[in-house]
Phi, psi and omega in degrees: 000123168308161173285310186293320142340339209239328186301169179252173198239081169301061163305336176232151142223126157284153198235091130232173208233144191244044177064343163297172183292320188300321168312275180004260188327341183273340183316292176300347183294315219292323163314334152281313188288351186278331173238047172264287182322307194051079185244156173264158169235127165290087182264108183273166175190114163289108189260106191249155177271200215270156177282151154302125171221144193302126174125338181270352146013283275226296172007157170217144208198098172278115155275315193315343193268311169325310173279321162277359175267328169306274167350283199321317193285335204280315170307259201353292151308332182274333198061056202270332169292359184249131185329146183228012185043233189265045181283120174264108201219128166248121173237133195226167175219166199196152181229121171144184195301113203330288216275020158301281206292326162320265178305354153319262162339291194309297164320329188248326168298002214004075165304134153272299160212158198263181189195091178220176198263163206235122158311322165059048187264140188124164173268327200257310169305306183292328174298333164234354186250351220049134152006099183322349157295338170243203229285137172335168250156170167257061168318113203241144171210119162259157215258128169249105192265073216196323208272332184282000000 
């Protein structure tokens, strides 16, 4: 078996992303491992509404106003207006509960990996990632659809 063989094959990785500085700061990772790979990136942003409550009926909640401002954002952070050379970038929105709508996407796209920052809240998590005090870090996950 080849050294290339052994290597793993990102063809799709998903990003998402909620708009935080923390999102933010992951952004050149996902962008290097996308053309280290010459992967296409999927950028999600879950929009979920406000839960229900009795008296609350009446509330109005745009999503459609919600998604074209995502989207808008979703360029923005990404720099999806400035050439990205063969950077293949999807930008998508979805409505339900983030990591719903995540492991969904991932599942029905053959997502290789996802990729978002990690809070590095734990004792056992801050023990392999560092301290949620230095610099954000990447939580990476691999998808194995091989298995389905």
């Amino acid at each position: 078996m080849s050294e290339n063989e052994l290597l793993p094959k990102f063809q799709h990785i998903l990003f998402p992303i909620d708009f935080s500085e923390r999102s933010r700061s992951v952004v050149p990772f996902v962008k290097a491992m996308a053309r280290h790979f010459r992967s296409r990136v999927t950028l999600l942003y879950a929009i979920k509404p406000p839960d229900r409550w009795p008296g609350a009926e009446n509330i109005f909640f745009d999503i459609p106003a919600t998604e074209r401002a995502a989207q808008q954002d979703l360029g923005r952070i990404f720099n999806c207006a400035q050439p990205e050379g063969d950077l293949e970038v999807r930008r998508v929105t979805a409505q339900g509960d983030p990591a719903i709508v995540i492991r969904d996407y991932a599942e029905r796209q053959a997502v290789d990996l996802i990729m978002m920052p990690t809070r590095g809240y734990g004792t056992f998590r801050s023990f392999l990632l560092g301290d949620r005090q230095s610099t954000p870090r990447c939580e990476m996950s691999r998808l194995d659809n091989s298995a389905s």
